[in-house]
PQR file with spaces between the fields and no chain letter, atoms N, CA, C, O and H, PARSE charges and radii, in Angstrom:
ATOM       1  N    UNK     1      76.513   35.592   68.657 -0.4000 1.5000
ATOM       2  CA   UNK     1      75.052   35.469   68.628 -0.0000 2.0000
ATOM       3  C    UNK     1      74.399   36.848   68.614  0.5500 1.7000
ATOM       4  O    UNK     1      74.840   37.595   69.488 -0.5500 1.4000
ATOM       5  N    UNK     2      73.108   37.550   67.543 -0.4000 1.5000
ATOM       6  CA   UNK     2      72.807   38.738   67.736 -0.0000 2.0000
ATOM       7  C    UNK     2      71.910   38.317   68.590  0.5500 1.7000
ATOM       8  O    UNK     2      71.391   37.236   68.866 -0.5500 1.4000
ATOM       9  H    UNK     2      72.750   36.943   66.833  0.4000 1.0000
ATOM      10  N    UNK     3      71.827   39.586   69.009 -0.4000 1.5000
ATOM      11  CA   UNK     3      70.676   39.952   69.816 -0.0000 2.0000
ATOM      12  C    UNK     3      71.166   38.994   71.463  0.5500 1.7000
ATOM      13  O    UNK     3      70.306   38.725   72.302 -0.5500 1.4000
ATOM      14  H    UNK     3      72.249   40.464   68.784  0.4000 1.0000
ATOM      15  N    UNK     4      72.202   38.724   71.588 -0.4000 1.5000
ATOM      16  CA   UNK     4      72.547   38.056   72.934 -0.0000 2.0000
ATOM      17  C    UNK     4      72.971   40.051   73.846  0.5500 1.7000
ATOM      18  O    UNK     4      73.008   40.102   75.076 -0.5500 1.4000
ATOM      19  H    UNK     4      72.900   38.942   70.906  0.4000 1.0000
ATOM      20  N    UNK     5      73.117   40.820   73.354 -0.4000 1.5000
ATOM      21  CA   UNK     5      72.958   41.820   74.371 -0.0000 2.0000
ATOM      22  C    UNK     5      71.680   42.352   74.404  0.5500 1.7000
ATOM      23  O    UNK     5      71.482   43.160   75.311 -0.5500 1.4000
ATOM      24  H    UNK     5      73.087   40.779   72.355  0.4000 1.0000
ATOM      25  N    UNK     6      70.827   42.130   73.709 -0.4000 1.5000
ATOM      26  CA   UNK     6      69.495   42.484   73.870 -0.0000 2.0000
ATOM      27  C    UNK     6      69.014   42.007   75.362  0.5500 1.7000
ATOM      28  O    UNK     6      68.497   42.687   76.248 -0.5500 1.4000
ATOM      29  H    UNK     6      70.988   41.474   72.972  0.4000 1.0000
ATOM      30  N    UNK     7      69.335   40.692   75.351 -0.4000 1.5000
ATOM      31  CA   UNK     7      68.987   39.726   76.571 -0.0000 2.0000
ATOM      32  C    UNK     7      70.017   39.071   77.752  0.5500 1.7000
ATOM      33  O    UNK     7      70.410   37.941   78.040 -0.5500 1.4000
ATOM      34  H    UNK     7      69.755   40.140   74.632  0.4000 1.0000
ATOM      35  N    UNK     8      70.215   40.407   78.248 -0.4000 1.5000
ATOM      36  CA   UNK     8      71.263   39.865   79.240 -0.0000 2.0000
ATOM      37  C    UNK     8      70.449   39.416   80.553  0.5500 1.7000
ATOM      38  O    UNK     8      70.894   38.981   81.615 -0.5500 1.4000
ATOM      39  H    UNK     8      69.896   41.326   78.014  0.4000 1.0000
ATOM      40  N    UNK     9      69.471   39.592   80.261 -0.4000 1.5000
ATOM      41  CA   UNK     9      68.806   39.152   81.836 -0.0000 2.0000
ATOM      42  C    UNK     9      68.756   37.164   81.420  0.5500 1.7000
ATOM      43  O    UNK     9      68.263   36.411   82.260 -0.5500 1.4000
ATOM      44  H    UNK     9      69.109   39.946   79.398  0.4000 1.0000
ATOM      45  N    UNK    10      69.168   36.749   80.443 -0.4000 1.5000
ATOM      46  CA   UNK    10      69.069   35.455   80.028 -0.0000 2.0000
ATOM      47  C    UNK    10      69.907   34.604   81.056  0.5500 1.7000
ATOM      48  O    UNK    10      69.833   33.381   81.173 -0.5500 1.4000
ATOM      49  H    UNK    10      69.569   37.361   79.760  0.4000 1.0000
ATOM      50  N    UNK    11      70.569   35.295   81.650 -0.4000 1.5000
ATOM      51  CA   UNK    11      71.959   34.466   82.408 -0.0000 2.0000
ATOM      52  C    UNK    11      71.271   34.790   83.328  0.5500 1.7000
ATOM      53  O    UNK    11      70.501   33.840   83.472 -0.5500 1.4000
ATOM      54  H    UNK    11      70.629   36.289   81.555  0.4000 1.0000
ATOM      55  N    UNK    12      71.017   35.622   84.147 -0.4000 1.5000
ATOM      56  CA   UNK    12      69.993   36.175   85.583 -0.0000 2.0000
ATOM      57  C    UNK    12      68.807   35.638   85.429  0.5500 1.7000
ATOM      58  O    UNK    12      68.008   35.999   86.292 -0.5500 1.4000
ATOM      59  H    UNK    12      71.643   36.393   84.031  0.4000 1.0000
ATOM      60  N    UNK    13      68.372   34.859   84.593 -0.4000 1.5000
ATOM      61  CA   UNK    13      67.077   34.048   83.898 -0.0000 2.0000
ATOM      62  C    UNK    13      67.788   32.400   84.466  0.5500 1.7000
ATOM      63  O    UNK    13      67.503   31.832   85.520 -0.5500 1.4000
ATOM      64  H    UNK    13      69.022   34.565   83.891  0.4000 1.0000
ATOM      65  N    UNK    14      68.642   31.977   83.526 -0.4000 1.5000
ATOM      66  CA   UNK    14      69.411   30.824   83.849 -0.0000 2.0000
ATOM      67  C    UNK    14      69.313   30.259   85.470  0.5500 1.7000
ATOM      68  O    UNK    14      68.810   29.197   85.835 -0.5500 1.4000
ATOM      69  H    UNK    14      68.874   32.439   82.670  0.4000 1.0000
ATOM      70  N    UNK    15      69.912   31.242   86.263 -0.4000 1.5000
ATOM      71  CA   UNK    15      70.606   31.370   87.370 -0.0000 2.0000
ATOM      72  C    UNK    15      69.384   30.946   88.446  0.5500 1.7000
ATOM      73  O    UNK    15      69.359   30.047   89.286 -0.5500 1.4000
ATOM      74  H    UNK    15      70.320   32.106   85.967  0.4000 1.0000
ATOM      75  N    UNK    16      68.278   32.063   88.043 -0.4000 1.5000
ATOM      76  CA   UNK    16      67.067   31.820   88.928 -0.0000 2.0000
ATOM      77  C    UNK    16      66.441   30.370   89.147  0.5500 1.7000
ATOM      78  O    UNK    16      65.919   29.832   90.123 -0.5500 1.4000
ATOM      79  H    UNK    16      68.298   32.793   87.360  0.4000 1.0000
ATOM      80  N    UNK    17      66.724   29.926   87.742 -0.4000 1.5000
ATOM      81  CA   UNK    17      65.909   28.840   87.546 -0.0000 2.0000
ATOM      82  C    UNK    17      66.531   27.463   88.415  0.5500 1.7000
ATOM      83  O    UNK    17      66.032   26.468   88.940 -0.5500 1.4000
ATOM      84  H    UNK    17      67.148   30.364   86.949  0.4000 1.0000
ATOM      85  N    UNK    18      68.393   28.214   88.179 -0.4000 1.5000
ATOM      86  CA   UNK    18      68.488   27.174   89.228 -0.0000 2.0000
ATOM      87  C    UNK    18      68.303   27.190   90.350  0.5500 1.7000
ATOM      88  O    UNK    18      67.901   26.152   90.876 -0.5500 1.4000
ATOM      89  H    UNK    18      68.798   29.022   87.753  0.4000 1.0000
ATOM      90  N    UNK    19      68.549   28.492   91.231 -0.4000 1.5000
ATOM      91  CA   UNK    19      68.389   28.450   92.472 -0.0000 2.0000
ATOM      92  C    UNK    19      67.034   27.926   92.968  0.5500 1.7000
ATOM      93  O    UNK    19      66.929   27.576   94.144 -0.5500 1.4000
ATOM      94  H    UNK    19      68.875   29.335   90.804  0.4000 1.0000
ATOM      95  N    UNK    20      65.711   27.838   91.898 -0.4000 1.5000
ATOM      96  CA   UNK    20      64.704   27.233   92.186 -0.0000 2.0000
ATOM      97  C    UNK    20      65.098   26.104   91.948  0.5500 1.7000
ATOM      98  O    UNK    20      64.441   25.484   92.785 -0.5500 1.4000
ATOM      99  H    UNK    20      65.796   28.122   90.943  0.4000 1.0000
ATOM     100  N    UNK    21      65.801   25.218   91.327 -0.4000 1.5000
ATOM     101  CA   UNK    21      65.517   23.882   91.389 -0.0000 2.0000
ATOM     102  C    UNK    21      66.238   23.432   92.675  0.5500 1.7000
ATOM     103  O    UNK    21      65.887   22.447   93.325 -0.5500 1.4000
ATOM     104  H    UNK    21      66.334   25.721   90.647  0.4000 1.0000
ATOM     105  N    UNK    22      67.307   24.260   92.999 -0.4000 1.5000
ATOM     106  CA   UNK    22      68.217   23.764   94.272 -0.0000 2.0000
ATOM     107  C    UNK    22      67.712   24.075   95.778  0.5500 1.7000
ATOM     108  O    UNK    22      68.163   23.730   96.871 -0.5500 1.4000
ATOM     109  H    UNK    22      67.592   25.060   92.470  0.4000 1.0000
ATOM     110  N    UNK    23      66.328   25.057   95.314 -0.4000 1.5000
ATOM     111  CA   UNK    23      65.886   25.044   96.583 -0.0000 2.0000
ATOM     112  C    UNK    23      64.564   24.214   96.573  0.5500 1.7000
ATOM     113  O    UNK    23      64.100   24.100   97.708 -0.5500 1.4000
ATOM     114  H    UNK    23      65.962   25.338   94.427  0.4000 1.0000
ATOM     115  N    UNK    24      64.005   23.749   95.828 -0.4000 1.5000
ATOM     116  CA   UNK    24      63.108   22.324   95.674 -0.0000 2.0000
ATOM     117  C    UNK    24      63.020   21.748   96.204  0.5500 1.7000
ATOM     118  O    UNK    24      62.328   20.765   95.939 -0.5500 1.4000
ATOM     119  H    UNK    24      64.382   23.841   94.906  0.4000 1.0000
């Protein structure tokens, strides 16, 4: 995929989103 090192905060993006849903 290009541009997937452009956006490595995408996985640290991912991640957040869950820890918000798991702390919901």
């Amino acid at each position: 995929m290009a541009g997937s090192e452009q956006f490595p905060f995408d996985k640290y993006y991912v991640a957040f989103s869950i820890k918000c849903l798991t702390y919901s």
